[in-house]
C-alpha positions, 0 to 999 in steps of 0.5 A: 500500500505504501508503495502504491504512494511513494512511487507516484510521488517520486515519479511527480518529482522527477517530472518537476525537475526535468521541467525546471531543467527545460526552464532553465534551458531556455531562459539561457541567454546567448553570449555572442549577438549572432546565431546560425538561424539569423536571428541575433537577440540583444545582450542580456541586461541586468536588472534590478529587483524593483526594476519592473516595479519601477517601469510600471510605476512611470505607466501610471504615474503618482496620484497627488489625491491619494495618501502616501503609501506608508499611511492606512488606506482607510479615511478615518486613519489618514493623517491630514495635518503637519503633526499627525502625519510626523506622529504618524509616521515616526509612531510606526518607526519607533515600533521597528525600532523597538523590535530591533531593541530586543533583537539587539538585547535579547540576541540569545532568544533569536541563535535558532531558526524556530521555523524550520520543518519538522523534518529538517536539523535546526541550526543556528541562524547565522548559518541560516539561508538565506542570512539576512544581515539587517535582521541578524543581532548586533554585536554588543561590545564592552570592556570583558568583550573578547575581540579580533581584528575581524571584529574591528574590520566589521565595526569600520564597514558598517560605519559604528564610530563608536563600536569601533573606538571600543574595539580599538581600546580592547585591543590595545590601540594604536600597537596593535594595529596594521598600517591598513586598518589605521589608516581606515579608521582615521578615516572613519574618524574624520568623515564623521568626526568621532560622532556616531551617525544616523542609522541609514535604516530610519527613514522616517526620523531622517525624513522629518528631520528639520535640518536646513543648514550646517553650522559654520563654526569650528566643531572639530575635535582638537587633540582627539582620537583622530589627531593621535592616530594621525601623528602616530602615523609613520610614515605619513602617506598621502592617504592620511594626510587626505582624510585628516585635511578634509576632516578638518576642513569640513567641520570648518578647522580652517587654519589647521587644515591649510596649515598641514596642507602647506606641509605636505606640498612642502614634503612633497606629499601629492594631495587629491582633488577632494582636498583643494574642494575642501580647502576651498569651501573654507577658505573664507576663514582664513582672511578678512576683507573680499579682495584677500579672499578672493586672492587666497582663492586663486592662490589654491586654484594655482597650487591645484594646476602645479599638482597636475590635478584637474578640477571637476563639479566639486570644485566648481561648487566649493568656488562659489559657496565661498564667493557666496558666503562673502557677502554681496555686490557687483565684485563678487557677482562679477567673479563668480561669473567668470569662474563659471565660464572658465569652468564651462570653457573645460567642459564643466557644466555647473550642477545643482548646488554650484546653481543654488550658490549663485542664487544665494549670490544673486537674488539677496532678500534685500538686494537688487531684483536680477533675473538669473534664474531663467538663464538657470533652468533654460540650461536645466530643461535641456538636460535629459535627467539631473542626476545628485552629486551633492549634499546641497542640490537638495538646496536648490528647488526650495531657493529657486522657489523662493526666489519665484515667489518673493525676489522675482514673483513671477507665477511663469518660473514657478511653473517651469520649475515645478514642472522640471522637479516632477520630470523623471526621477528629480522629485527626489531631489525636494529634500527631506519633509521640511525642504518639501514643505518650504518648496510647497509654501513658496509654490503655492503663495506665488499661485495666490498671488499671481496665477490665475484664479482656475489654475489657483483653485486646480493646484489647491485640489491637487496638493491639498492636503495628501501632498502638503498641509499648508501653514497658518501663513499659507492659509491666510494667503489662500483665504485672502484668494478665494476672497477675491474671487468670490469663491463662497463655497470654498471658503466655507470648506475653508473652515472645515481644512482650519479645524482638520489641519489644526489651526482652529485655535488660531484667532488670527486666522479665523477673524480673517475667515470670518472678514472674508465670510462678510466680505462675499456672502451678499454676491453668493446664492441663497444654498452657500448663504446657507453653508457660510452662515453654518460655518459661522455659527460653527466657529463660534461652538469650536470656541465655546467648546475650547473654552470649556476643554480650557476649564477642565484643564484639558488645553495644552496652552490658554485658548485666545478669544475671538475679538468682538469685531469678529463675534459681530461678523458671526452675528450678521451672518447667522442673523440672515433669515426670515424665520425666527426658528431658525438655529442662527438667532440661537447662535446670534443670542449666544453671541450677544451674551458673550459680548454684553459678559465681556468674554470678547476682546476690544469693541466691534469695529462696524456698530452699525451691524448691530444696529441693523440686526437689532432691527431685524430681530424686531422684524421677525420677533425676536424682541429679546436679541433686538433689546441684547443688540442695542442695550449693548451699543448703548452700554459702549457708548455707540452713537449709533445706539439712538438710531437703533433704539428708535428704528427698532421701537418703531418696529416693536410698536408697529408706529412711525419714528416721528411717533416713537421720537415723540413717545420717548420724550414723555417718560411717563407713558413708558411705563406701559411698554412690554419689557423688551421695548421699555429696555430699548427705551432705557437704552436710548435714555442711556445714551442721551442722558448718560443714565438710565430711564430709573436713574433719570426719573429719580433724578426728577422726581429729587429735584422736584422734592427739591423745589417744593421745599424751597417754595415752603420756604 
């Protein structure tokens, strides 16, 4: 029976294997481009493994209306403002970096491979196939660590500075190493100097990491474990005069580097071209004064062409942000035109950050407008792909952009150079988030500014809010947009984006919505009358909540009170209905009462508002809020308060105001009125006289006593 089972299985194995072997057999690919049957296919060419991945990414094209890939797919789990998206992101890293934690603390838990056949021997996972070294545990040395010089060559290929320094004490230090692996570590000393790098691994943390330029000051370790290793050095070789000058020179020791650049041309130490960059980029340290800078510039370029070495991109790049970094002014324009057409007359084209440089040279904040950035992308445009070669390209984009919006404001640029960042494979050179959202600030205010209104609107739905959440800025420059073109809905919405992107609690920004709320509802149609006036009356139950989270403690900062200028704009848009049932007098009573308790800043800057909602509450009886509105105008004093008064009597009591007029002046037949319009009355006493009607009429009746007595008299 059990043979009746076997053999089928052999058999069925033994088909497999000759149909793999057919596979392979023809997927053998010829080595010469010629055949006996005339047909000659192309040499094989080497693929990638997300090569195909790639090929059909570019057939379809990125979706700007969908969320990023690393982010749910799920409405309720999209991040949609600046700090979810970071909590986001930066919550999933920090689960991957606590799994790697215990991997790294508990390496003894993972030596087995527990998910083996049945069948088959465990064995320990570093024979494991395939090993993975990302996933193997780390190596965790102290002072009782048993280490080699293997375990030093593999602290050094996977740039652990500070494993490497642990190991190299362990061992014994500078004696007991080879002249190869000393001159390995000096250089890993100097390329990071002596600090332990940012783990490539983490790309969220140095996505979001906000770091927009270095810091020109000298930060090098003076007599550090560089400095050692470099003077223990015998002899010293080209090599390790090479790192230990750019060491120097990159983390701005300017004079020591020059000082032992000096020395090696003096001993005849051949030096590359990666140290004249160097020396170079931080030439500016050693002289004061533009025209001795200039001079110790050219003095470098010089001993460069005596070396028998030739300058490359690099070079170029160093040139200019020196010249730039000195200042302004039509001297050092004019140099760093000159260097770059003798650059161009070698055959160097400027790269990126050699462009980003003159920017900076050309187009100060403050200085002339000059139009150099036309001449930059027309040589940009024709470039087939722009290809990075160094840390400052990632400059570039967002200073031209700036440039774009505020030194040349020109919306035209601002396309062409959208339009080349999108090209290809350069959107990855926007930077990290923060150079994303400074290019996307620019972009967009320039649009508002400038760009328009169609196309203003159709980049705001392309890039808003998956590809960028603009700031409180940005914002007041798109409200101040759609303000202009009448865009009644959008502003509406615009209310619902404050709350999503976590500006609701910016009073500033809110009063403005609410001046551009006032500014078109009277141009719009009665359903996005509708939608603004909803809108209003939900800003104003946003603050009323926030002050309640304030008073519960829950608030991380004090919450800022809207001004009575914009509680009067809530007021005349929700008063905008003739039906008295309507929710909008419950948001307009509310508003009422938090101007009469003081809860709003300053006074209304339009009175007149109230004095026309006051009568349109009479109109559609609502006497109460009437009363509130002009009792209020005559408690600030408003002249305004007495028209008010008179116009909303007249409604009241469904008379003429020649007849009200006439009415208020006989005090005592006001004693008749129904509450509401006997506090409309004293309102209007209040302001003529300076008191109220109770106070006016015990006033009269003092001074009549008064003169009864004088005539008993």
């Amino acid at each position: 029976m059990y043979s009746q089972i076997v053999l089928p299985r052999q058999w069925s194995r033994l088909v497999h294997i000759c149909r793999t072997m057919a596979t392979l057999e023809g997927q053998k690919v010829p080595q010469s481009s010629s055949a006996s049957d005339g047909i000659s296919p192309p040499q094989r060419i080497h693929r990638g493994p997300t090569d195909i991945l790639q090929a059909l990414a570019a057939t379809v094209g990125p979706d700007p209306t969908a969320a990023h890939y690393k982010y749910h797919d799920d409405p309720y789990l999209i991040p949609l403002s600046n700090f979810r998206k970071r909590s986001y992101a930066l919550s999933a890293e920090a689960g991957r970096k606590a799994a790697a934690w215990v991997r790294d603390e508990h390496a003894d838990l993972f030596s087995m491979r527990e998910w083996d056949p049945p069948g088959k021997k465990k064995t320990p996972y570093l024979n494991a196939d395939p090993h993975i070294d990302a996933f193997a545990p780390k190596p965790i040395y102290n002072d009782e660590s048993k280490v080699t010089e293997e375990d030093f060559k593999y602290t050094l290929n996977n740039a652990l500075v500070e494993d490497a320094i642990k190991v190299f004490e362990l061992l014994g230090g500078v004696n007991a190493l080879s002249e190869e692996l000393k001159m390995e570590f000096l250089q890993l000393l100097c390329f990071y100097n002596e600090k332990e790098p940012l783990a490539m691994e983490w790309l969220e943390e140095r996505w979001f990491a906000a770091k927009t330029r270095d810091r020109h000051s000298a930060t090098w370790r003076l007599g550090g474990l560089a400095d050692s290793i470099f003077t223990s050095m015998e002899p010293k070789t080209s090599e390790a005069y090479c790192a230990i000058i750019q060491g120097m020179a990159k983390y701005y020791q300017a004079e020591r580097a020059h000082l032992l650049a000096q020395e090696a041309m003096e001993k005849g130490i051949p030096l590359s071209t990666s140290v004249f960059n160097s020396l170079i980029s931080c030439v500016g340290f050693l002289k004061e004064g533009t025209t001795l800078r200039i001079e110790a510039l050219k003095t470098l370029l010089a001993q460069m062409k005596e070396q028998g070495l030739s300058p490359d991109q690099g070079t170029l790049s160093s040139c200019l942000k020196s010249i730039s970094a000195w200042g302004g002014g039509n001297m050092l324009q004019q140099v760093a035109l000159q260097v770059v057409a003798e650059f161009k007359s070698i055959g160097l084209q400027p790269g990126l950050s050699a462009y980003y440089y003159l920017l900076c040279l050309f187009c100060k904040e403050r200085g002339p407008r000059v139009d150099i950035l036309t001449t930059i992308l027309n040589d940009l445009e024709k470039r087939e792909n722009l290809l990075p070669q160094d840390a400052t390209d990632t400059n570039f984009f967002i200073t031209a952009m700036g440039v774009c919006s505020d030194h040349l404001q020109d919306i035209s640029l601002a396309e062409r150079l959208h339009k080349l960042l999108m090209k290809g494979d350069n959107y990855r050179l926007v930077g990290d988030a923060y150079k994303e959202s400074i290019y996307y600030r620019h972009y967009i205010t320039v649009s508002c500014r400038h760009a328009p209104f169609e196309k203003t609107l159709e980049l705001l739905d392309t890039l808003i809010p998956n590809v960028y959440v603009p700031e409180p800025s940005v914002m007041e420059e798109i409200i101040k947009r759609l303000e202009a073109g009448g865009a009644g809905e959008r502003l509406a919405q615009a209310w619902s984006q404050l709350v999503v992107f976590g500006h609701a609690n910016r009073v500033r920004l809110v009063e403005r919505l609410l001046d551009a709320f006032c500014n078109c509802y009277q141009y719009q149609d009665d359903e996005i009358k509708t939608k603004i006036r909803l809108a209003a009356g939900d800003i104003l139950k946003f603050g009323q909540m926030a002050e309640e989270k304030e008073e519960k403690n829950e608030m991380r900062s004090p919450v800022q009170k809207l001004s009575a200028t914009a509680m009067t704009n809530i007021i005349e848009l929700c008063s905008d209905v003739t039906d008295k049932a309507d929710e909008g007098w419950e948001k307009v009573s509310q508003a009422l009462d938090r101007l009469r308790s003081q809860q709003a800043a300053g006074v209304p800057a339009r009175p007149q508002v109230l004095a026309q909602v006051a009568q349109r509450a009479a109109t559609v009886g609502r006497p109460t809020i009437a009363a509130a509105a002009v009792g209020y105008l005559s408690e600030c004093g408003f002249e305004e308060a007495t028209s008010a008064s008179v116009a909303t009597l007249s409604v009241m009591l469904n008379r003429s105001e020649e007849e009200v007029k006439t009415l208020l002046q006989d005090r005592s037949n006001l004693s008749a009125l129904h509450p509401t319009a006997l506090a409309v009355a004293e309102a209007y006493h209040e302001v003529k006289s300076g008191a109220s009607l109770h106070q006016s009429d015990s006033s009269t009746s003092s001074e009549s006593d008064s003169e009864s007595s004088d005539d008993d008299c």
